[in-house]
C-alpha positions as CSV (number, residue, x, y, z in Angstrom):
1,X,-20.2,-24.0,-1.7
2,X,-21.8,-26.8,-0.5
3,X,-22.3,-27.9,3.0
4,X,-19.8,-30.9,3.3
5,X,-17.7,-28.8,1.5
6,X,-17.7,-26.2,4.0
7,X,-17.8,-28.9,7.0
8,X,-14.4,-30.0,5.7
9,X,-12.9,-26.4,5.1
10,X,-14.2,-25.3,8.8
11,X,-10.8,-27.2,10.7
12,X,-8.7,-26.3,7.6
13,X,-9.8,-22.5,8.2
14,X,-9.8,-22.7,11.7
15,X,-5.9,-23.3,11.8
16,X,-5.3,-20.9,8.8
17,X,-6.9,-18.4,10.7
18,X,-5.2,-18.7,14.0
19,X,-1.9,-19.1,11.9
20,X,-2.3,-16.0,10.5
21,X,-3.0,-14.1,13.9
22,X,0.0,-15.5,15.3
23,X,1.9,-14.2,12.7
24,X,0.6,-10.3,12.8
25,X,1.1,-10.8,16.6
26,X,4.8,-11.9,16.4
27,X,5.9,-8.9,15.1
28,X,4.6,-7.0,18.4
29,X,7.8,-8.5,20.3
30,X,10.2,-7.2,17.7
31,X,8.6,-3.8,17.8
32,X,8.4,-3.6,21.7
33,X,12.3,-4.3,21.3
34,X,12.4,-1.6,18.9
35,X,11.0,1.0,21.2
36,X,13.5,0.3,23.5
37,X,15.7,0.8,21.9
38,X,15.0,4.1,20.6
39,X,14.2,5.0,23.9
40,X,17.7,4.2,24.5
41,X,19.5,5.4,22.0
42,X,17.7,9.3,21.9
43,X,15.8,10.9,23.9
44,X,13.5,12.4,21.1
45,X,12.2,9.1,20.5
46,X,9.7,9.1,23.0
47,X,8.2,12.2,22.4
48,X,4.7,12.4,20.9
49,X,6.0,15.0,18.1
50,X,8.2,12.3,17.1
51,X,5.4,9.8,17.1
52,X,3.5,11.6,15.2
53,X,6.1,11.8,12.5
54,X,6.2,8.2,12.3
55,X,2.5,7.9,12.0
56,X,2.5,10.8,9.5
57,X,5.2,9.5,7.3
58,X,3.7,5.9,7.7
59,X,0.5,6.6,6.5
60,X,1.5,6.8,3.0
61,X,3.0,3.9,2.8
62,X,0.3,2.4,4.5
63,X,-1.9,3.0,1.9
64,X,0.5,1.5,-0.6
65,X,0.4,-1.5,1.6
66,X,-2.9,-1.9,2.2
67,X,-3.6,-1.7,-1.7
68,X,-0.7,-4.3,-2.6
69,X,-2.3,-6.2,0.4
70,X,-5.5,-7.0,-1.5
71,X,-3.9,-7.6,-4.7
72,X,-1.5,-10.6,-3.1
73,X,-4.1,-12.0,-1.2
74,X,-6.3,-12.3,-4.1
75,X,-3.3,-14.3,-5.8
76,X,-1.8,-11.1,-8.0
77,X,0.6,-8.1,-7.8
78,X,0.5,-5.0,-8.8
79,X,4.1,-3.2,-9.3
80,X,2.6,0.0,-10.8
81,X,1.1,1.6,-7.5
82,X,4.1,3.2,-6.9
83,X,4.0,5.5,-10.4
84,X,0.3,6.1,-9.6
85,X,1.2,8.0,-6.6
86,X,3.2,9.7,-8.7
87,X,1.0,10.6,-11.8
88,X,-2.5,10.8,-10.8
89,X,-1.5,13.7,-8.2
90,X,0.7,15.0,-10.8
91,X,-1.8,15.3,-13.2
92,X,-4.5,17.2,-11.2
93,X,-1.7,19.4,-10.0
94,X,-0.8,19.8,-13.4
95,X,-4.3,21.1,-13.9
96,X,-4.3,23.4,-11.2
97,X,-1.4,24.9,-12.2
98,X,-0.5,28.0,-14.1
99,X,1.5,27.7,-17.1
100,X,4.6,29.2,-15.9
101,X,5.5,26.8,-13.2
102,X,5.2,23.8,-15.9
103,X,1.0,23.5,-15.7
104,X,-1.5,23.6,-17.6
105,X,-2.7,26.9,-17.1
106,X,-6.0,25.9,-17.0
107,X,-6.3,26.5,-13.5
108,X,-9.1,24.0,-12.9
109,X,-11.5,23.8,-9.5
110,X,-9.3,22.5,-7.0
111,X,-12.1,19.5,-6.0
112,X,-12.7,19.0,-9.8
113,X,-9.1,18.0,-10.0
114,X,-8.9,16.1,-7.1
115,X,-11.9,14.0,-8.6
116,X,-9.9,13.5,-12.3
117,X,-7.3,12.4,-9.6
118,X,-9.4,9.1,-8.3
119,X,-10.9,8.7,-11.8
120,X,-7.1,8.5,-13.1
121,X,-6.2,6.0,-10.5
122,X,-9.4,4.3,-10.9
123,X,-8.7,4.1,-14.6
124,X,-5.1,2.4,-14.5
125,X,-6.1,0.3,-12.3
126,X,-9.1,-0.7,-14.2
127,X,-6.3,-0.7,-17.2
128,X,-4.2,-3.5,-15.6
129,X,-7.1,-5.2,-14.3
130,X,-8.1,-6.1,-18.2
131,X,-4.7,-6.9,-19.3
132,X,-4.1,-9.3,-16.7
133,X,-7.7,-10.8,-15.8
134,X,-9.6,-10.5,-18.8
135,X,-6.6,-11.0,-21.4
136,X,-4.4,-13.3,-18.9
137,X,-1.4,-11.3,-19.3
138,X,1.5,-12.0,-16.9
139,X,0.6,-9.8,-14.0
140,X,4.8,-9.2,-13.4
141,X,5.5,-8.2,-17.1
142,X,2.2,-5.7,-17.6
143,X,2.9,-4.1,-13.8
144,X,6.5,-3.6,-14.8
145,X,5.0,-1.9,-17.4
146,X,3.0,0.5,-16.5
147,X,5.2,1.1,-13.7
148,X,8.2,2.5,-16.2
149,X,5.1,3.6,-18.9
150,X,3.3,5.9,-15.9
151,X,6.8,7.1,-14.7
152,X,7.8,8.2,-18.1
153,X,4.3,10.4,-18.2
154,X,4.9,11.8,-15.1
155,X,8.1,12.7,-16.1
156,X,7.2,14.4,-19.7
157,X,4.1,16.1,-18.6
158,X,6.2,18.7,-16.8
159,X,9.4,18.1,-18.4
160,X,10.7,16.8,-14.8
161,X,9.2,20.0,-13.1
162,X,8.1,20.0,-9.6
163,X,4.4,21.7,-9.2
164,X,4.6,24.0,-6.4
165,X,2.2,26.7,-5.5
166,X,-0.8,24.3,-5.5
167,X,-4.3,25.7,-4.2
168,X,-5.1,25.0,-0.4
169,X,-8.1,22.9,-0.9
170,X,-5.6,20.5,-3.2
171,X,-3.2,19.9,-0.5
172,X,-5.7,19.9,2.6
173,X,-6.4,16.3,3.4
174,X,-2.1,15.6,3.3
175,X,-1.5,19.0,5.6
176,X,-4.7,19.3,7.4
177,X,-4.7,18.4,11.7
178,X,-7.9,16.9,13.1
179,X,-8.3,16.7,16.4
180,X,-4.5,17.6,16.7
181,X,-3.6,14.9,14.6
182,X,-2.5,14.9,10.9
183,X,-5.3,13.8,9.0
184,X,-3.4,11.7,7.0
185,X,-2.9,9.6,9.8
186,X,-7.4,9.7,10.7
187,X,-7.4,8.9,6.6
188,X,-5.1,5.6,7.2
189,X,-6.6,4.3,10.4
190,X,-10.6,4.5,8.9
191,X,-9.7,2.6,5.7
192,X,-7.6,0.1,7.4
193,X,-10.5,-0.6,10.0
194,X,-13.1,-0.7,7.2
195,X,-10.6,-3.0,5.5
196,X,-10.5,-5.5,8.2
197,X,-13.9,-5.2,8.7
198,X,-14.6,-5.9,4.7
199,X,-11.9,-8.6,4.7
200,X,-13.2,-10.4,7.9
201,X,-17.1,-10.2,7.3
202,X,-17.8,-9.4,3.9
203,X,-18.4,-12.2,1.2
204,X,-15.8,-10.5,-1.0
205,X,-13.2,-10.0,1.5
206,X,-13.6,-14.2,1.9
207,X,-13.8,-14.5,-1.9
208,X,-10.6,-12.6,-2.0
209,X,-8.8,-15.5,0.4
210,X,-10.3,-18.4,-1.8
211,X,-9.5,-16.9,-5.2
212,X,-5.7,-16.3,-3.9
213,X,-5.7,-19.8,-2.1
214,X,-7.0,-22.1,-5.5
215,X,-9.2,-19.5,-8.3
216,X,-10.5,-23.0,-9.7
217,X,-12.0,-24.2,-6.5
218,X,-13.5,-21.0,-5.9
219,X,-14.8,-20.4,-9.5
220,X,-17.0,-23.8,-8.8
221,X,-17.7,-22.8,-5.2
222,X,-19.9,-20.0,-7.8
223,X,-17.7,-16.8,-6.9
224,X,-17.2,-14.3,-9.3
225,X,-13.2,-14.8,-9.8
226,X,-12.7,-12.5,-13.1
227,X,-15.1,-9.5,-11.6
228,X,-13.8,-10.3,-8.2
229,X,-10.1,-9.5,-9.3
230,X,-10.7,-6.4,-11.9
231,X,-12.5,-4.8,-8.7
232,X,-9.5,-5.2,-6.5
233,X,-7.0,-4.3,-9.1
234,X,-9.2,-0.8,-9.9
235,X,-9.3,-0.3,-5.8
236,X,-5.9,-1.0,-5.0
237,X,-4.9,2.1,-7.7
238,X,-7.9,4.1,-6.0
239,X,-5.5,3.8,-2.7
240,X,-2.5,4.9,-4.4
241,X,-3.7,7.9,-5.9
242,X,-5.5,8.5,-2.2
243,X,-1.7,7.9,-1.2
244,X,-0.3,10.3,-3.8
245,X,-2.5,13.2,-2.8
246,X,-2.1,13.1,1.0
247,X,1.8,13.3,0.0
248,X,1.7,15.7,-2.0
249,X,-0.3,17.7,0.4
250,X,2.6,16.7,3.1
251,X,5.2,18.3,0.8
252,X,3.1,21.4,-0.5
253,X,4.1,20.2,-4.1
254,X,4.0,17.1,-6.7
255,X,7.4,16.3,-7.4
256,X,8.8,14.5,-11.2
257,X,10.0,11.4,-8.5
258,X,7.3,11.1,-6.4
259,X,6.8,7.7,-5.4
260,X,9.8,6.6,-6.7
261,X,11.3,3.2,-5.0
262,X,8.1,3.1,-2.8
263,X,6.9,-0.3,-4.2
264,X,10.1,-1.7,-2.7
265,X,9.1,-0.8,0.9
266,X,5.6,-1.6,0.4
267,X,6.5,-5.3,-0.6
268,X,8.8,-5.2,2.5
269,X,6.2,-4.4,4.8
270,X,3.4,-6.8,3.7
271,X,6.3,-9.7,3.7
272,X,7.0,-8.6,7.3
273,X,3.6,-8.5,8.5
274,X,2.7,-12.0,6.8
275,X,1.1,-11.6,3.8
276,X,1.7,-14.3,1.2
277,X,3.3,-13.8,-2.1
278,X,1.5,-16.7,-3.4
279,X,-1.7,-15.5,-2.6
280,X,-4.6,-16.4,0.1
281,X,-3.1,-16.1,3.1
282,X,-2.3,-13.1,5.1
283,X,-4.0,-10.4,7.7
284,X,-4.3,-6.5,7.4
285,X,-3.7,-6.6,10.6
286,X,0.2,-8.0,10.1
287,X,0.6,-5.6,7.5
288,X,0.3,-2.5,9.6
289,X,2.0,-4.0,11.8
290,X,4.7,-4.5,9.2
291,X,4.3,-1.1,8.1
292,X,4.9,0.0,11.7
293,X,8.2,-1.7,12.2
294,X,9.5,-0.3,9.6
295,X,8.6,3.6,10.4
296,X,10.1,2.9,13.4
297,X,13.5,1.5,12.4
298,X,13.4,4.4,9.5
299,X,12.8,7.0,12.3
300,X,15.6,5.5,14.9
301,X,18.3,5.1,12.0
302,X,17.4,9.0,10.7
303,X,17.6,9.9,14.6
304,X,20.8,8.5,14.8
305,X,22.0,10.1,11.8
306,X,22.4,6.7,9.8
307,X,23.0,7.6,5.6
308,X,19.4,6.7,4.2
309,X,21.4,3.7,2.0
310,X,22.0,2.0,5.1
311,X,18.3,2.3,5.6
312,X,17.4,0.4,2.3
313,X,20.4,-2.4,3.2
314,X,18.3,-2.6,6.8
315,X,15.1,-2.8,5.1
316,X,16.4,-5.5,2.8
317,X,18.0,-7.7,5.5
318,X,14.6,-7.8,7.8
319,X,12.8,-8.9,4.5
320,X,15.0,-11.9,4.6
321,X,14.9,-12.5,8.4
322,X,10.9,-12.2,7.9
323,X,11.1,-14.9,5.2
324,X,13.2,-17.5,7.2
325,X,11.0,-17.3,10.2
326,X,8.3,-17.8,7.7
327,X,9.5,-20.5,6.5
328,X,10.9,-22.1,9.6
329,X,7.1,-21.8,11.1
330,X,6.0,-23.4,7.8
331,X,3.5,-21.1,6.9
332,X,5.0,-20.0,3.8
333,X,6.6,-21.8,0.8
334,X,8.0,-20.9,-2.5
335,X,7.3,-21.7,-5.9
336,X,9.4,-22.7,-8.3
């Protein structure tokens, strides 16, 4: 990029920048309000078990998050992570597993099969990443996909089984407590300080902004675009299948649904916390925050004994509310 190219951008980026930290800070407010009123209506909320809980049951979606993060802002989607939570763990359980429980009976290293885990995320990801960078497929029709493609897998590997039973070491870094906290929860917070780190300082985390904000313009400004977005699409399945082994060490098992409907919430909380479905714009920072507000309305609705559909219609209405006040502040815009 040259000089007076940059000299121009600096003002540009100097707003964008402050934009998008007002926008991961204006979701504090409404999750201050939210405490209260927890705090208000039970008195469990406050307690740190409870807490906890949140953060526990957060993380994985997190994850989710964080990976459909970097896809958006890099101008994509990816609608698939959710059925690579589900089959990547599924399939190293599947290894680990004796026959009669619906395994494979091969009974494989528990570590070897959490590495064919990563490599199997790695490898969809690296999957969807050639059929919509190198072959310019429409990212929404091969995501959708894979998506029902994966789920169907996951589905006939065990005929619809749930793998229970599963070796300690498989289901450690879901159940384990560092420190007297879930380590799920350590897992979450160290890749989303590295990823805010990486997207703040890092070449590619800028490369990421300008391919999602105009792939021409950054194409002449001599980054990578192609290589640039297979890497992101490849990491952002890494995270789910991260995500799918920490649950399935949560619940002790790999279940025929697992994942199910996550893709939903994961889309909810990155349009919370700011980041744009048009690509290039957007913190990480907003997303956990988004990710946050919506552990804690799960956890006061399930405290109050609200049916979980109420939850979805809930989750549904804030994605609207976040999308007007978008709008209103003028920092977002659809295409038609």
């Amino acid at each position: 990029m040259s000089e007076s190219t940059m000299a121009a951008a600096g003002p540009n980026q100097f707003l964008k920048s402050l934009r998008l930290r007002l926008t991961a800070f204006a979701i504090v407010p409404a999750i201050g309000l939210l405490i209260i009123i927890g705090a208000t209506t039970n008195e469990a909320f406050l307690l740190p078990a409870n807490w906890l809980t949140i953060l526990q049951q957060s993380s994985i979606l997190a994850l989710l998050v964080l990976a459909e993060s970097l896809v958006l802002i890099s101008g994509k989607f990816d609608l698939s992570l959710e059925s690579t939570v589900g089959l990547a763990p599924m399939i190293g359980g599947w290894l680990v597993s004796a026959a009669a429980i619906g395994g494979s009976g091969l009974t494989l290293n528990p570590c070897l099969a959490i590495t064919v885990t990563f490599l199997i995320g790695m490898a969809i990801g690296a999957f969807n990443g050639l059929l919509i960078v190198r072959l310019k497929l429409n990212a929404f029709i091969v995501t959708l996909s894979m998506l029902i493609l994966l789920r169907g897998i996951t589905l006939g590997l065990t005929s619809g089984k749930t793998l229970y039973d599963l070796p300690p070491e498989f289901t450690y870094l879901g159940s384990a407590v560092w420190l007297k906290v879930p380590a799920s929860i350590w897992i979450c917070a160290i890749l989303f300080g590295l990823g805010w780190c990486f997207m703040r300082y890092h070449r590619y985390g800028r490369a990421l902004y300008a391919i999602g904000g105009n792939a021409e313009a950054a194409r002449a400004a001599g980054i990578r675009v192609e290589r640039v977005s297979f890497v992101v699409f490849v990491l952002a399945s890494l995270l789910a299948s991260l995500a799918g082994i920490l649950l399935s060490g949560r619940l002790g098992a790999v279940t025929a649904q697992q994942g199910s409907n996550l893709i939903f919430t994961t889309f909810a909380a990155a349009v919370i916390g700011g980041i744009s479905l048009n690509g290039g714009k957007g913190s990480l920072a907003g997303a956990l925050a988004g990710v946050l507000l919506l552990g804690i309305v799960t956890n006061i609705l399930t405290l109050s004994q609200i049916a979980s559909f109420w939850i979805d219609a809930t989750f549904g209405a804030i994605i609207l509310i976040a999308q007007v006040f978008a709008r209103m502040a003028g920092g977002e815009r659809s295409q038609d």
